[in-house]
C-alpha positions in Angstrom: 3.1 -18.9 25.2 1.9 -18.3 21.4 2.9 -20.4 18.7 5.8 -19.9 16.1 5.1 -17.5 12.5 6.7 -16.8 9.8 6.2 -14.3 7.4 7.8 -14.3 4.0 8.4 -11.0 2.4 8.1 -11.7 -1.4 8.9 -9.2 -4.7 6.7 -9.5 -7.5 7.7 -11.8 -10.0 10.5 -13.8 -7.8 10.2 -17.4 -6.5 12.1 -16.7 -3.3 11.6 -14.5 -0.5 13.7 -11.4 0.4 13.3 -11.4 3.6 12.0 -14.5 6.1 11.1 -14.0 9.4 9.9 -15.9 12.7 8.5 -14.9 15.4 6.6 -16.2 18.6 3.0 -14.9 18.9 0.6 -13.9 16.8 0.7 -10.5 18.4 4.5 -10.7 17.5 3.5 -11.3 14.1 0.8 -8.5 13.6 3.0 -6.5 15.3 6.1 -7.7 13.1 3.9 -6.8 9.6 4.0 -2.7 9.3 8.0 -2.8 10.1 8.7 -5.5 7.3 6.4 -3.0 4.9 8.3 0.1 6.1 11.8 -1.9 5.2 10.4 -3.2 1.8 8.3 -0.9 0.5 7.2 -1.8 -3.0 6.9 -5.3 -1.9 4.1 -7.8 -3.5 3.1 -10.0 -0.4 4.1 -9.9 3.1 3.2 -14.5 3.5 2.2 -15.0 7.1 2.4 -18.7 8.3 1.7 -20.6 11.3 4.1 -23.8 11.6 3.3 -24.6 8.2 -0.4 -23.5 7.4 -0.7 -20.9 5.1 -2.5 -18.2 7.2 -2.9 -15.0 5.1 -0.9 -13.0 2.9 -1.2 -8.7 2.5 0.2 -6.1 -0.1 2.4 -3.8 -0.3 -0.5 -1.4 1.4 -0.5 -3.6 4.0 -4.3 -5.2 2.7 -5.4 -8.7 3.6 -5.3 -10.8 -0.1 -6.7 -13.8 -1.0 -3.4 -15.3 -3.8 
């Protein structure tokens, strides 16, 4: 069985998230990424986090960034 994610969905310029997520699996997760950017489109980051370790974050085009 995978682990638990979470992936944050943030607008640019807000502290909080809009949308928060969790899942089990990191092919869950991947998986999880393209529908949360078809629902926010626009969005700054899409956060993706593993327990509590910051994994990776992408943009609104759906690009790995480095923050």
């Amino acid at each position: 069985m995978g682990g638990d994610y979470t992936l944050k969905v943030c607008h640019e310029g807000t502290t909080l998230p809009v949308e928060t997520v969790r899942v089990v699996g990191s092919e869950t997760a991947l998986k999880t990424i393209p529908a949360l950017l078809n629902k926010h489109p626009g969005c700054h980051r899409i956060h993706v986090f593993a327990g509590h370790v910051d994994l990776f974050s992408v943009d609104c085009d759906g690009k790995t960034v480095v923050d």
